[in-house]
N, C-alpha and C positions, 0 to 999 in steps of 0.2 A: 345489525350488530356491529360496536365499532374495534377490530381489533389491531392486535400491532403485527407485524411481520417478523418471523426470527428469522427466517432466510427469504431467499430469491421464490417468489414462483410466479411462473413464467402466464403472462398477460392479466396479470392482477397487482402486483407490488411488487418494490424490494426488500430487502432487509431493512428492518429500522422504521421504515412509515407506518401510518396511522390508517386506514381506509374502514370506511363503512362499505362490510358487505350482506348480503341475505345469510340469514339466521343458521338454514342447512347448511349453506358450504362453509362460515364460519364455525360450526362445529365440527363440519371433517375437516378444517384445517387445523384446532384446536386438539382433535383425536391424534392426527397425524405430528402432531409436534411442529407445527411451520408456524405459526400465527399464537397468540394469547390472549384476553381478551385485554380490551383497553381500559385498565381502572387506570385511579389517580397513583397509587403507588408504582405500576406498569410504566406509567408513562413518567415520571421522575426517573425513573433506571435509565428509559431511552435518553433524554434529555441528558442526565450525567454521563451516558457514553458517548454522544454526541458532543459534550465537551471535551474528554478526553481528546477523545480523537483528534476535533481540532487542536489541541493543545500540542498533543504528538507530533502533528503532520507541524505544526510552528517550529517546533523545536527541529524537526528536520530541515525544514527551510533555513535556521539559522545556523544550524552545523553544513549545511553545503556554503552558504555565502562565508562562511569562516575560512573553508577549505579552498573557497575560488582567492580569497586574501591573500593565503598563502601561499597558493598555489604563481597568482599572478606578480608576486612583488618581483621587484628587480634581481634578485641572487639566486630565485628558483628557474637553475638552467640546468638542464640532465644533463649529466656526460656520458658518451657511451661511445666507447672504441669500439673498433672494427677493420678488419683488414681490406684494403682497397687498391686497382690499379691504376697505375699512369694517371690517365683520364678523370679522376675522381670517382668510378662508380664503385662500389662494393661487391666483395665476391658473397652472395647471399644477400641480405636485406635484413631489415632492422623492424621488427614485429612490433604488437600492442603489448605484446606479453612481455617484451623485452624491455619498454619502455616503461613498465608499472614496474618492473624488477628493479629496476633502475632506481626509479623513484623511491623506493622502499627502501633502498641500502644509504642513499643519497643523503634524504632528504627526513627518511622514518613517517612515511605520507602515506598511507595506503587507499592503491582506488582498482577497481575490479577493471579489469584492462576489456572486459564488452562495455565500458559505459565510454572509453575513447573510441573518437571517430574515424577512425583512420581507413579509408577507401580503399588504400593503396600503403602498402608498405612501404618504408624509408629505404632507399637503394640509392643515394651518393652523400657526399659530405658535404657537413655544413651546417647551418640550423636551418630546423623545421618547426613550424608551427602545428599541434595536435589540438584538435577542439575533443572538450573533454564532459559529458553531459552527468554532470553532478544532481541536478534534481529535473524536476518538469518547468521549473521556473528559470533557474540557476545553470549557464554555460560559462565555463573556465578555458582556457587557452595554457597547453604545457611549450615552453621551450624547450626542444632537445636540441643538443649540439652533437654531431657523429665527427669526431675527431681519427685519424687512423692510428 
């Protein structure tokens, strides 16, 4: 029997495909709610959410390459004071958190500060370059400058 999958299970399909399976276990997965069978109306539904989807996931790819735009043009330079000795190093250090705050008051830019990559926090002056992972596709570079 050929059905579709409504969720995951686990060594036979995942969500969304099509598979021919035996008649039994296509009925207890039909009993249990995981699978339905495959007519032509069934499978139009799949198909139309399978556009969707791609459609969504486009529209994200082209709002993160909007935001690397903006992110990367010439005038987008965080500023961010901080108190510092002699030497240039900072008393404290300059977080990811601090640097989306920044941004936000700045620039009016908001980006969730786990998606910047920062290894190591910002501890002297100067500009620093922040790699900033907007999509699975899509990496942005923030300038921040630490002035004291």
């Amino acid at each position: 029997m050929k059905v579709i999958f409504l969720e995951d299970v686990k060594g036979r399909g995942k969500k969304g495909d099509i598979k021919e399976i035996p008649d039994g276990y296509a009925n207890f997965l039909i009993k249990n709610k995981q699978a339905s069978i495959a007519n032509n109306s069934a499978m139009s539904v799949v198909r139309g959410q399978a556009k969707a989807k791609q459609r969504e996931a486009q529209a994200e790819l082209d709002t993160a390459k909007e935001l690397k735009a903006k992110l990367e043009a010439e005038k987008t330079i965080v500023e961010i004071n901080a108190k510092a000795g002699a030497d240039g190093r900072l008393f404290g250090a300059i977080s990811s958190k601090q640097v989306a705050e920044a941004l936000q008051k700045q620039f009016k830019l908001k980006i969730d500060k786990r998606k910047m990559e920062m290894k190591q926090p910002i501890r002297s002056l100067g500009y620093t370059n922040v790699p900033v992972k907007l999509h699975h596709e899509v990496e942005a570079t923030i300038r921040v400058h630490v002035s004291e």
